[in-house]
C-alpha positions, -999 to +999 in steps of 0.1 A: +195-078+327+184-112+339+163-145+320+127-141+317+104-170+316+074-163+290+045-174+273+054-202+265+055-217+302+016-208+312+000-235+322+030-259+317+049-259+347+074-282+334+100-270+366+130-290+347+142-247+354+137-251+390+161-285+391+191-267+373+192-229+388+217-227+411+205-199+433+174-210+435+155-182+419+127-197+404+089-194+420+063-211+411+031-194+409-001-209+399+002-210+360+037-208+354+073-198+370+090-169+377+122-155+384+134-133+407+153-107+386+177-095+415+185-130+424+189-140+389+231-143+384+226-151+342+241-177+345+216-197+321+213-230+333+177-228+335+172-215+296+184-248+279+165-272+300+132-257+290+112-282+271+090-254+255+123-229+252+099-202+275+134-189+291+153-160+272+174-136+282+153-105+287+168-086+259+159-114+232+126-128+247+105-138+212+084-112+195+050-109+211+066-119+253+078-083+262+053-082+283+062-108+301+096-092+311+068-064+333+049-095+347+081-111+358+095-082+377+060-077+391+054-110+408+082-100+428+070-064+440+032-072+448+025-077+478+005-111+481-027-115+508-012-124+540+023-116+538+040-087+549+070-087+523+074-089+489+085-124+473+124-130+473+131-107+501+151-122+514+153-149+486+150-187+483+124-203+463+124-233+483+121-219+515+088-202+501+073-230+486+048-227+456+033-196+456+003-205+438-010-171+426+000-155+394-002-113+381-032-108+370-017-105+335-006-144+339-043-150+354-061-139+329-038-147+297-053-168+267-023-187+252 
């Protein structure tokens, strides 16, 4: 199991997450953040510094986000235009940098 960042997070992009997570796991995509689910240790630093409380741990994400636990695990496993590995192999958010793309989920979502 690892934290899942959801709905609440699209288009906010707060990143207070990004400041606290110790093993730098958090990506930033173009609408919100993501984290890297193998890289994730649950610790749960990120979850209470949330303004909008988008972080929960993936088995209690709020009615309505479960999709958002398949959108966070697939940022991670598409293959984006012009890279030949998949994000967080090896790992390090900020060696990647923003990403700047979302799942096309997170693209097209109407909060």
């Amino acid at each position: 199991m690892t934290y899942v960042i959801g709905a609440a997070c699209v288009d906010v992009l707060d990143k207070a997450c990004i400041e606290e997570c110790p093993v730098d796991c958090i990506f930033v995509g173009d609408r919100m953040t993501y984290i890297q689910p193998d890289e994730c240790t649950d610790c749960g630093a990120c979850e209470p510094v949330c303004p909008v409380e988008a972080i929960s741990y993936e088995d209690d994400l709020p009615p309505g986000d479960e999709q958002f636990a398949v959108e966070n695990a697939r940022f991670f496993t598409e293959i984006l235009p012009g890279r030949t590995t998949p994000l967080g192999q090896p790992g390090g958010a900020t060696s990647i940098g923003i990403v700047g793309v979302d799942t096309e989920f997170v693209r097209n979502y109407q909060p």
